[in-house]
Structures are given as structure tokens and as C-alpha cells.
C-alpha positions as CSV (number, residue, x, y, z in Angstrom):
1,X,22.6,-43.5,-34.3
2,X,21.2,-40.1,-36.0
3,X,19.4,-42.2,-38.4
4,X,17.7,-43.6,-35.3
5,X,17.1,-40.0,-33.5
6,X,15.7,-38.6,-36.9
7,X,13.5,-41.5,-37.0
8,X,12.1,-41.0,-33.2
9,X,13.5,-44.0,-31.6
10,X,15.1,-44.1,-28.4
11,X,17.7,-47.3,-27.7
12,X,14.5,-48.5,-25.6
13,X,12.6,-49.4,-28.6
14,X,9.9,-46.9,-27.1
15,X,8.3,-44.5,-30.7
16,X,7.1,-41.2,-30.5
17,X,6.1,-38.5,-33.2
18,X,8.2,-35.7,-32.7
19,X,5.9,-32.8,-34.1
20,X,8.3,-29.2,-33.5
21,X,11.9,-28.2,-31.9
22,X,10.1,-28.7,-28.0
23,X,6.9,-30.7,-28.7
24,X,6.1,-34.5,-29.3
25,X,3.5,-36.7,-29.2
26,X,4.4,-39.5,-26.5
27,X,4.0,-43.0,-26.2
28,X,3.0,-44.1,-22.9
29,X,3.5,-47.7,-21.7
30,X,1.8,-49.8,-20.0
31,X,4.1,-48.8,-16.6
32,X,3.3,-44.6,-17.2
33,X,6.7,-44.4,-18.6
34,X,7.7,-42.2,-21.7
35,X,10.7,-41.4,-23.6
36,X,11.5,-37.6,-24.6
37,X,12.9,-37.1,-27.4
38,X,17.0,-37.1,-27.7
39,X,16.4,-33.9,-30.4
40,X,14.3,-32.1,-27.4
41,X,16.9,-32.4,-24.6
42,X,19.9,-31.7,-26.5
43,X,17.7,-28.0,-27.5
44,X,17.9,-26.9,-23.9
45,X,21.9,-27.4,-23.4
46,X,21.7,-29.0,-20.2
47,X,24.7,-30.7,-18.5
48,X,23.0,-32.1,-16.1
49,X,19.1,-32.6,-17.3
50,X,17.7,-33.8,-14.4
51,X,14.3,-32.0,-14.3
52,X,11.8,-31.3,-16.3
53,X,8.9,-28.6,-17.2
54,X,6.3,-29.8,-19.4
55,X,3.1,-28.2,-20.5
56,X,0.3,-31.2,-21.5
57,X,-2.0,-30.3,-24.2
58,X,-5.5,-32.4,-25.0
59,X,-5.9,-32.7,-28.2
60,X,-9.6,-33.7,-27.1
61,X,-11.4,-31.1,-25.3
62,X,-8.4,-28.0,-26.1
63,X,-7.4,-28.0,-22.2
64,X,-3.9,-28.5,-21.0
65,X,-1.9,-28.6,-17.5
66,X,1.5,-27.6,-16.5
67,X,4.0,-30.3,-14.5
68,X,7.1,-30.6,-13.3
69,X,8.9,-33.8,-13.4
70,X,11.6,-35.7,-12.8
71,X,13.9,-37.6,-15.6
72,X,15.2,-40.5,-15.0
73,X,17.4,-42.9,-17.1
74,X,16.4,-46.3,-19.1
75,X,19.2,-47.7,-20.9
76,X,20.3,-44.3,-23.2
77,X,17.1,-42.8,-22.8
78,X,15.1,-40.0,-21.2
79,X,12.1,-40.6,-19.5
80,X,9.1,-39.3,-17.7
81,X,6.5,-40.3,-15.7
82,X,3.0,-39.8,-17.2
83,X,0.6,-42.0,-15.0
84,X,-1.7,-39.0,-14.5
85,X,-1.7,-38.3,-18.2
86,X,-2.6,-41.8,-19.0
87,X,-6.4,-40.9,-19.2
88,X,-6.0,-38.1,-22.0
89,X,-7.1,-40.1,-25.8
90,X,-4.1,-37.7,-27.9
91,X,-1.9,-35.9,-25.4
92,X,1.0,-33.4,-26.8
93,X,3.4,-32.8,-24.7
94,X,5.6,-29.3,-25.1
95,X,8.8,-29.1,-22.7
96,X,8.7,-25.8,-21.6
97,X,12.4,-25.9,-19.9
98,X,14.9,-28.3,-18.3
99,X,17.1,-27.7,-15.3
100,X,19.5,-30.1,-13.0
101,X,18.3,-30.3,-9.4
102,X,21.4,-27.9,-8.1
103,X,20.0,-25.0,-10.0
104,X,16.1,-25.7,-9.4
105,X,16.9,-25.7,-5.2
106,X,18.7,-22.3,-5.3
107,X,17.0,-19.2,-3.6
108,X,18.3,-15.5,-3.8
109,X,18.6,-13.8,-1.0
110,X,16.2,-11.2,-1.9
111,X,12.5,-10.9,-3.3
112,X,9.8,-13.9,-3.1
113,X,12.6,-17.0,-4.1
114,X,14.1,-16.1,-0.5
115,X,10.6,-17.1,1.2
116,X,9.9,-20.7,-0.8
117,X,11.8,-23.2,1.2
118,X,14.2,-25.9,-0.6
119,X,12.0,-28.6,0.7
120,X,9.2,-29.7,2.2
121,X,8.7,-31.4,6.0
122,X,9.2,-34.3,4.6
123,X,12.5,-33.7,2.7
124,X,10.9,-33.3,-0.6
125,X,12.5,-31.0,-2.8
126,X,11.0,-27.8,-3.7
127,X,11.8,-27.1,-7.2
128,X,11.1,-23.7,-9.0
129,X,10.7,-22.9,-12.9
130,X,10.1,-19.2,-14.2
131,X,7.4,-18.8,-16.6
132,X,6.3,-15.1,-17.9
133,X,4.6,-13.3,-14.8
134,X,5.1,-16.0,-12.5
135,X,6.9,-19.2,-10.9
136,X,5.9,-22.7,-11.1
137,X,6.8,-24.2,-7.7
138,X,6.7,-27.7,-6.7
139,X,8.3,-31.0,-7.4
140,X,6.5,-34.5,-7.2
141,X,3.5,-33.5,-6.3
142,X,-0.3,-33.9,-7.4
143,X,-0.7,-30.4,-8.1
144,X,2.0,-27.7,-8.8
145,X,1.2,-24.0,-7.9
146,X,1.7,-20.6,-10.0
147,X,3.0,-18.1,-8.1
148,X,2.2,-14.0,-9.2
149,X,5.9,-13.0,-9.1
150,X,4.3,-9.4,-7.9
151,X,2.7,-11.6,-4.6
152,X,4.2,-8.9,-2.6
153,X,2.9,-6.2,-4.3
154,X,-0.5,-7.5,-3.9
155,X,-2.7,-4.6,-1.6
156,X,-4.2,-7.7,0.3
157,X,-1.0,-9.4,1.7
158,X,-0.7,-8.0,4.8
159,X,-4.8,-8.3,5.6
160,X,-4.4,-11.8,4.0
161,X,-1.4,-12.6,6.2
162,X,-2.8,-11.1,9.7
163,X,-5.9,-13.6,8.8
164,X,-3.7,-16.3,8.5
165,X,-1.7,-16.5,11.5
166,X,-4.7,-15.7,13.6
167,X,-7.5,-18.6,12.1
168,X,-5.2,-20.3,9.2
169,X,-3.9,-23.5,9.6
170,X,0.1,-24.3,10.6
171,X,0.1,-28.1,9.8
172,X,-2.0,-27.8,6.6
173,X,-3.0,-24.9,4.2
174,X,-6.3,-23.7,5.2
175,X,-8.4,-20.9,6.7
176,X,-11.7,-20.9,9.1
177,X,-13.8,-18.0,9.4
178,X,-17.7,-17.3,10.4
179,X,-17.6,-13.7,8.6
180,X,-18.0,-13.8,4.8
181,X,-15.7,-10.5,4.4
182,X,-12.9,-12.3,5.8
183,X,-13.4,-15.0,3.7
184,X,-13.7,-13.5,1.0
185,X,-10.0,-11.2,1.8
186,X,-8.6,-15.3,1.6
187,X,-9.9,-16.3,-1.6
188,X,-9.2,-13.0,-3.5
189,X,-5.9,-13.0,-2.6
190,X,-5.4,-16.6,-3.2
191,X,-7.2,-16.1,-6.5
192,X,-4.7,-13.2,-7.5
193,X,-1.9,-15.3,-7.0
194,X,-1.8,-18.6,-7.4
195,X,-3.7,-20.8,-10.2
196,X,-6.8,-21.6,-8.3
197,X,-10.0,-20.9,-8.4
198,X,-12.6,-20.2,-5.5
199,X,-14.9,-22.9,-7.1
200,X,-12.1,-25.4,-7.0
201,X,-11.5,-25.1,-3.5
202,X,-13.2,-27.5,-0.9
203,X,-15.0,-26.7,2.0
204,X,-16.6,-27.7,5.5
205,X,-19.0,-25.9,7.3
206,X,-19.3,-26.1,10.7
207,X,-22.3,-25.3,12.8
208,X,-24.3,-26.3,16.1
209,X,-26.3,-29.3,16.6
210,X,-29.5,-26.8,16.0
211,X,-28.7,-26.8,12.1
212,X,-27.8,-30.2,11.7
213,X,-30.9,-30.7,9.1
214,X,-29.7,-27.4,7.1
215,X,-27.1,-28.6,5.2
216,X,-28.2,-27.4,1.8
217,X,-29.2,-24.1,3.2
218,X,-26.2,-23.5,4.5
219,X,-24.4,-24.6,1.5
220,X,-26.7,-22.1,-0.4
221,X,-25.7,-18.9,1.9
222,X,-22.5,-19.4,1.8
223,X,-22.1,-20.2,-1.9
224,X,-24.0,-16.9,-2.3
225,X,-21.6,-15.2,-0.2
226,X,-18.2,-16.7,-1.5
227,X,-18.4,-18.5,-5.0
228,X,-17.7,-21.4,-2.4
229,X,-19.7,-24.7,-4.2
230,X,-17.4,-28.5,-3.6
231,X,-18.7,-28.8,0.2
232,X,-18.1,-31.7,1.8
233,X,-20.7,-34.5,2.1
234,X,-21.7,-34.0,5.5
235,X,-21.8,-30.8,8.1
236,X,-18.9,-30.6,11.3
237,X,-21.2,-30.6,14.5
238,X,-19.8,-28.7,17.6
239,X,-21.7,-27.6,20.2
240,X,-19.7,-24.5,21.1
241,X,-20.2,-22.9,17.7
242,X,-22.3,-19.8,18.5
243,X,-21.7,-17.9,15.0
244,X,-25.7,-18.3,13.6
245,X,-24.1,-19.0,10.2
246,X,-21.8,-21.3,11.4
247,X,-18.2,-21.2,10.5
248,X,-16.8,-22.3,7.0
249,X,-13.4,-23.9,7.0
250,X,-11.1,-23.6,3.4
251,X,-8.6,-26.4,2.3
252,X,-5.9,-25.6,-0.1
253,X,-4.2,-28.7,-0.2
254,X,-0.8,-27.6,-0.7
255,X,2.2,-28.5,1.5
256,X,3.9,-25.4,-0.7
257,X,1.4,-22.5,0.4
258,X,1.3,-23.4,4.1
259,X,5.1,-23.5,4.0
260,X,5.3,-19.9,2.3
261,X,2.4,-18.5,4.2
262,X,4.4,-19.4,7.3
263,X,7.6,-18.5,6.1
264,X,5.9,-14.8,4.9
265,X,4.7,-14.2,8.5
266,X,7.9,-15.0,10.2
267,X,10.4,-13.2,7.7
268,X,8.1,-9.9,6.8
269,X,8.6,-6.8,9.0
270,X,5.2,-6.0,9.6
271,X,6.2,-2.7,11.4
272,X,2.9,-2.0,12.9
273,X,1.0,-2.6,9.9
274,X,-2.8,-1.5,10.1
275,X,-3.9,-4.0,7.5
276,X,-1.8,-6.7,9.1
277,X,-3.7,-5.8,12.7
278,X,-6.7,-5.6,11.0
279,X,-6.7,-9.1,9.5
280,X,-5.0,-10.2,12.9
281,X,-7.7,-9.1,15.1
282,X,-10.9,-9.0,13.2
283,X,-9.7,-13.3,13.2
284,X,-8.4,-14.2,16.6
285,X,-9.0,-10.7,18.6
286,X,-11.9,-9.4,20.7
287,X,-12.4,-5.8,22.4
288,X,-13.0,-5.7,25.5
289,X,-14.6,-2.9,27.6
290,X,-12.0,-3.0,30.8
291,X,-14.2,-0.5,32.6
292,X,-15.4,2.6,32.3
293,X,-12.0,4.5,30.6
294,X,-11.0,1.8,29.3
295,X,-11.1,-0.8,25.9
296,X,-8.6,-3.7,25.8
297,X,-7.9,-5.9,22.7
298,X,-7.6,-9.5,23.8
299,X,-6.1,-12.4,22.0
300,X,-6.1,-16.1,22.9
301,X,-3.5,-18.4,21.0
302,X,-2.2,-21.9,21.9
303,X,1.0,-21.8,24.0
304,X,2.4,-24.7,21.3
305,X,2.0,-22.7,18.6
306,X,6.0,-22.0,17.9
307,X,4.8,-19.2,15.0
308,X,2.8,-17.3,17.3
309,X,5.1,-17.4,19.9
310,X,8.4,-16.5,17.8
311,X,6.7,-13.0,16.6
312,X,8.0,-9.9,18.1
313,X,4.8,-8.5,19.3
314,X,6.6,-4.8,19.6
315,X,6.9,-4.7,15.7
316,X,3.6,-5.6,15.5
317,X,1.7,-2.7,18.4
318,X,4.6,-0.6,18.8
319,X,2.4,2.2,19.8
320,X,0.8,0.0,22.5
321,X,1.2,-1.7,25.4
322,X,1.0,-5.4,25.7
323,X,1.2,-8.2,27.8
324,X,0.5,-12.0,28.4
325,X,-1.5,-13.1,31.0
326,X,-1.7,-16.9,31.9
327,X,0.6,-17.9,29.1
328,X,-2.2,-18.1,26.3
329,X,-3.7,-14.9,26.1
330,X,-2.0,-11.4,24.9
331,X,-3.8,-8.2,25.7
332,X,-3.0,-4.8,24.2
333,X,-3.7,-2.1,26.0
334,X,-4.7,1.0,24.7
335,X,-6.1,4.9,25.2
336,X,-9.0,6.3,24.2
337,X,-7.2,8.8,21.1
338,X,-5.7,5.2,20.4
339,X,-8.8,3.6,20.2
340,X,-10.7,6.3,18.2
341,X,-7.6,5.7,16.1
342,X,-7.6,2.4,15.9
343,X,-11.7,2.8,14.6
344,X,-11.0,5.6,12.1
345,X,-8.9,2.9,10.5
346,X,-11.2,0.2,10.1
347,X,-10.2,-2.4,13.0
348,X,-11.6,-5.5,12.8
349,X,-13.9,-4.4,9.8
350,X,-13.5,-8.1,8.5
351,X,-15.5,-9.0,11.5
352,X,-18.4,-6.8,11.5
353,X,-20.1,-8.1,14.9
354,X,-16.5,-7.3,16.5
355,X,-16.8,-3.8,15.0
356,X,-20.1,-3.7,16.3
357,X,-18.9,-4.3,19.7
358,X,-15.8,-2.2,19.7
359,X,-17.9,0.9,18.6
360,X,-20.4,0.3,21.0
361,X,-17.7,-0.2,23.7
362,X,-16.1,3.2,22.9
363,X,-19.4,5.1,22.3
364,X,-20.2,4.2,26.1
365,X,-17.1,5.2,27.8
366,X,-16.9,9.2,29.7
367,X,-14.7,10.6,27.8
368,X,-16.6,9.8,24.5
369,X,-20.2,11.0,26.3
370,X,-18.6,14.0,26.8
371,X,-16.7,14.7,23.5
372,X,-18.7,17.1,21.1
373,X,-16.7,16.5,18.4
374,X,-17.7,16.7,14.7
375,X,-15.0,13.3,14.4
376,X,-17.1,11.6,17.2
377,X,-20.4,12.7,15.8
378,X,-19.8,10.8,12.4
379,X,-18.6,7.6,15.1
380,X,-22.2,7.4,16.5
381,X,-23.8,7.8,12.7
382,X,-21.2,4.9,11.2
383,X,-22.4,2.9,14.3
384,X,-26.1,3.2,13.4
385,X,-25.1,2.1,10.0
386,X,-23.4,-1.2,11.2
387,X,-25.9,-2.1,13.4
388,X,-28.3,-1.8,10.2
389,X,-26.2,-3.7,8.1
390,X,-25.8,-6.4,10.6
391,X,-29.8,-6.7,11.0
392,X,-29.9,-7.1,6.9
393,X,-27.1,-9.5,7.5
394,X,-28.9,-11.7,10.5
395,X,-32.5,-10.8,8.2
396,X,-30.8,-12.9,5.0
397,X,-30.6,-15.9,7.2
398,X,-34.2,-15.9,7.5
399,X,-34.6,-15.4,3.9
400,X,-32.2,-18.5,3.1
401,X,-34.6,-20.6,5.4
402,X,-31.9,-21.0,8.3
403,X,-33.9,-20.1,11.0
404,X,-37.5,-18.7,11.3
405,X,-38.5,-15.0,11.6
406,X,-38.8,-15.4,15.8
407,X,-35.4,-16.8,16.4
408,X,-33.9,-14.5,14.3
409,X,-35.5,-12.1,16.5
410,X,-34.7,-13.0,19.8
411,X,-31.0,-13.4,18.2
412,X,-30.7,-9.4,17.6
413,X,-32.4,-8.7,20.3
414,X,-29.8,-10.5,22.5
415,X,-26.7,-9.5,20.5
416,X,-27.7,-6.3,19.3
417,X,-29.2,-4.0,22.2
């Protein structure tokens, strides 16, 4: 028997080259199938080894991958799965760590662990390995995710989290947005935390019937704009689209981000967070002048939608009033030293027409008109300077061959009076 480990044969008849302590060289079948090593699993001491961390190394092209995977039993032996791994010439495989299922499916009670759920919808497990600055998290899937240990830390969660509940998706990991700035608050923070890259991610871009011929234009802007480049083959036409760039929708493809996003929203206190407001209106709210005393904030949300509804809306305005009004709209009320508040902060900055409109909304009510205030002076300058940027902005669409010089035109005229 150790003549037969020293040698690298498992009681399956399977060879491999064992090349240090945690590393081999496998032999994959014809089925995907490999044995591990007997020398490598009795290294990590495990009563139970039941699953597996591997790093994959290409011997070809120097690139390598990290997995989790289950172990299952043939005969005396240990093996793995490798069908994805079939199509690299010399893999090496290093086992980075082996746990039994029990111990993977814990979560402390405390810190990030307490917000990555045990399993998926579907009653896959959720398994977790910790490695240097971060977590692996997954289980069988395509594609496990890093996750930055420090994730709360991170100065963008609670803009990145406000943006989510109000335009990200409950059912599958994405994001739509028409404004570049709140796009680009998604993919940073995504980009700080998890091991994907912006160019990796898939997109859609939706638009009106108008642009149906500017697919590549559009592709162009907002590649420019984001680092966005895998767009789908063919535009998403709806005629209710009014954003003159169009929207762009973001897919993650991860059953484990959607599931933490969601589970982040629900368990944080948000306490009245500004950033958390900020990225919550700028993506689903709109000021609205109520008369001539008056701005509102108005939300509209989808009765169904159980995450929405199950916030405590007095965590999140506790310094306002609020109130639903035909079951699928929520309007926050609020007075004028709120709203000049509520601007000096930066409210709904990632949606710079919404800013436009909130500051022009404010600048024409009495009490404003009347107020000689240095604070209110600099209001009416930062106006000026958004409505400038926002010409540049509409301007670049021409440039990128969008629209011509007169539609562009009649656009601002309309929208920016």
C-alpha cells in the first residue's frame, strides 16, 4: 500500500505525477474525473474531506483559476471533477485547502460571513474558503467569486447599495442606469471587491426605436464612458425610453452577489445614510416642485417587490416625512432648510439631469427669490455649472454621431430652459 502511494497510484488504477507536498500534475479521464493524491489529503488532516479548494495553473500561457469542488469517492480514492479543465494541454493543480461540508456552511454571527447565505434559491450550498485578504465563496458553480473581506469598509457601499435596491435586479445580479456616473459608482465598487473586471462584464443597451441603426455608436459612447466593451449582439427597443443615450443594463451572473446584495440591504442599518439616499434617489427618485413652497421627492416601486416593501422607511428619512399614496409610490416630504440641505450634500448627483431639476425647482421657489444669502448665492453659480456640463454632456452625443447638431438642439432647448 505505501509502495503504491509513493508511486502515485490510487486503487483506481488512475496515475498522476505528484510534483510538491499540495501540488500534482493530474490525469484526467475520458469522463472529467481525477484522482488527488492520497499524500495530498492526508497533509490537510481532514476527518471528513469532503470539499475541496484548488488553484489550476497553465503551464501553457502562465494563467491560472481558482475552484471549489466537491470530492467524491471511487473505490479508495479521491476524486475531482475537472471537465472545465479538460481544454488546458499541462494543467497543475495546487490544493489550496480542504474542509467537510459542516464547517464550509457555517456563518458567525458578526462581520460579512453573517450576510452570505448557506445556500442558494435553489438549495445549493454556499460554501466559503478564506484566502489572504479575501473569501472565495461558491460551491458548484461556473464561476466562484472573491470577496474583499474589507467589502464593508469600502466608501462606496452605501451609494452602491441605495443604487441597487432602487434600479438593481432582485431575481438576477444586475444594474440599469441611463447616467454614466451611476454606472460607473456599480462597476468600481464591484471592481474593488470582487474578482471581476468591468471589461468582463456583459451588457445591453436599451434605447428608442429612433436609434435602432446606432448600435455601434452607442456601443462607442458608452465604452468611452464605462470601460463597458462585451455588448450584446443586438440593441433592446422600447418605445418609452426617453434618456437620449439610452439606458445600459449590467449582468453579473452570479446567483451569490444578488443573494448578498439583497441580504446587505435588508440587514444594514442605514440610519439615514446620505450616500445611501443619494444612490437611492438619484436611481428610482424624482423631485418634484409641489407648488410654490414646496419640493417633494417621489418614488415609484412595484407593490410585489417584498425588499422594497420590508424596509423601514423611518431609518432611512428619519428627518422627513413620508407617505405612500396609491400603494406604489412613496413621497418624502420636505422643507425648504431641508431641501437646501439635502443639495449641499450632493442629492441625486449620480443623476445629473435630476440635479438639474431639483436645483432649478428650489431656485424658483419665494423663499429662495428672497434669500440674499452668500450660501444661496454659490446655489445659483453651482446651478449654472451643471446646466454647462449637461450641454457638454448632450454636445458629446453629437460628436459620437448619435444624433445631428439640430436635434440635439431642440433636445436642450426642451429640457434645459
Amino acid at each position: 500500500m505505501n509502495y503504491l502511494r509513493e508511486r502515485g497510484i490510487n486503487f483506481s488504477q488512475v496515475k498522476y505525477k505528484l510534483l510538491d507536498k499540495t501540488i500534482f500534475k493530474p490525469y484526467i479521464r475520458s469522463n472529467g474525473h481525477s484522482s488527488i493524491p492520497y499524500s495530498i489529503i492526508d497533509h490537510f488532516k481532514i476527518k471528513n474531506p469532503e470539499v475541496i479548494f484548488i488553484k489550476t495553473y497553465d503551464s501553457e500561457d502562465n494563467s491560472f483559476n481558482f475552484r471549489i469542488k466537491k470530492l467524491y469517492y471511487n473505490g479508495n480514492s479521491h476524486i475531482i471533477t475537472l471537465k472545465s479543465e479538460k481544454k488546458i494541454k499541462n494543467p497543475e493543480i495546487e490544493v489550496l485547502d480542504i474542509k467537510s461540508e459542516k464547517s464550509l456552511l457555517l456563518r458567525k454571527k458578526s462581520g460579512l460571513l453573517k450576510f452570505i447565505p448557506k445556500f442558494t434559491k435553489k438549495k445549493t450550498p454556499i460554501y466559503i474558503f478564506d484566502y489572504g485578504n479575501s473569501y472565495l465563496v461558491g460551491g458548484y458553480y461556473k464561476k466562484d467569486i472573491f470577496i474583499n473581506k474589507n467589502i464593508l469598509n469600502d466608501k462606496l457601499l452605501y451609494s452602491f447599495l441605495g443604487l441597487y435596491l432602487a434600479e438593481g435586479g432582485k431575481t438576477a445580479a444586475s444594474f440599469t442606469n441611463s447616467w454614466p456616473e451611476a454606472i460607473n459608482i456599480i462597476l468600481d465598487f464591484i471592481e474593488n471587491n470582487f474578482n471581476i473586471k468591468r471589461e468582463d462584464i456583459s451588457a445591453s443597451i436599451c434605447c428608442n426605436s429612433s436609434l435602432k441603426s446606432k448600435k455601434r455608436k452607442l456601443e462607442n459612447f458608452w465604452k468611452d464612458k464605462t470601460g463597458i466593451s462585451k455588448f450584446f449582439r443586438s440593441l433592446h427597443i422600447n418605445k418609452n425610453v426617453k434618456s437620449p443615450q439610452g439606458i445600459l443594463e449590467l449582468y453579473f451572473n452570479s446567483e451569490i452577489l444578488k443573494e448578498l446584495f439583497l441580504n446587505l440591504i435588508k440587514k444594514l442599518n442605514f440610519s439615514n445614510d446620505l450616500n445611501f439616499i443619494n444612490g437611492f434617489l438619484s436611481g428610482d427618485g424624482s423631485p418634484i416642485l409641489q407648488n410654490k413652497y414646496c419640493i417633494t421627492h417621489h418614488v415609484v416601486f412595484n407593490p410585489k417587490d417584498k425588499i422594497f416593501n420590508n424596509l423601514k422607511y423611518s431609518n432611512l428619512f428619519i428627518n422627513y416625512k413620508f407617505n405612500f399614496i396609491n400603494k406604489n409610490r412613496l413621497v418624502v416630504y420636505s422643507n425648504w432648510d431641508q431641501n437646501l440641505f439635502l443639495l449641499n450634500k450632493g442629492i441625486y448627483s449620480l443623476s445629473p439631469m435630476k440635479r438639474f431639476r431639483f436645483f432649478k425647482s428650489f431656485l424658483s421657489l419665494s423663499k429662495t427669490k428672497t434669500n440674499k444669502s452668500n450660501e444661496v448665492k454659490k446655489l445659483f453659480e453651482e446651478y449654472k455649472k451643471i446646466k454647462e456640463n449637461l450641454n457638454k454632456f448632450y454636445s458629446s452625443l453629437v460628436e459620437y454621431g448619435i444624433y445631428n447638431k439640430k436635434e440635439m438642439e431642440e433636445f436642450v432647448l426642451k429640457n434645459l430652459k
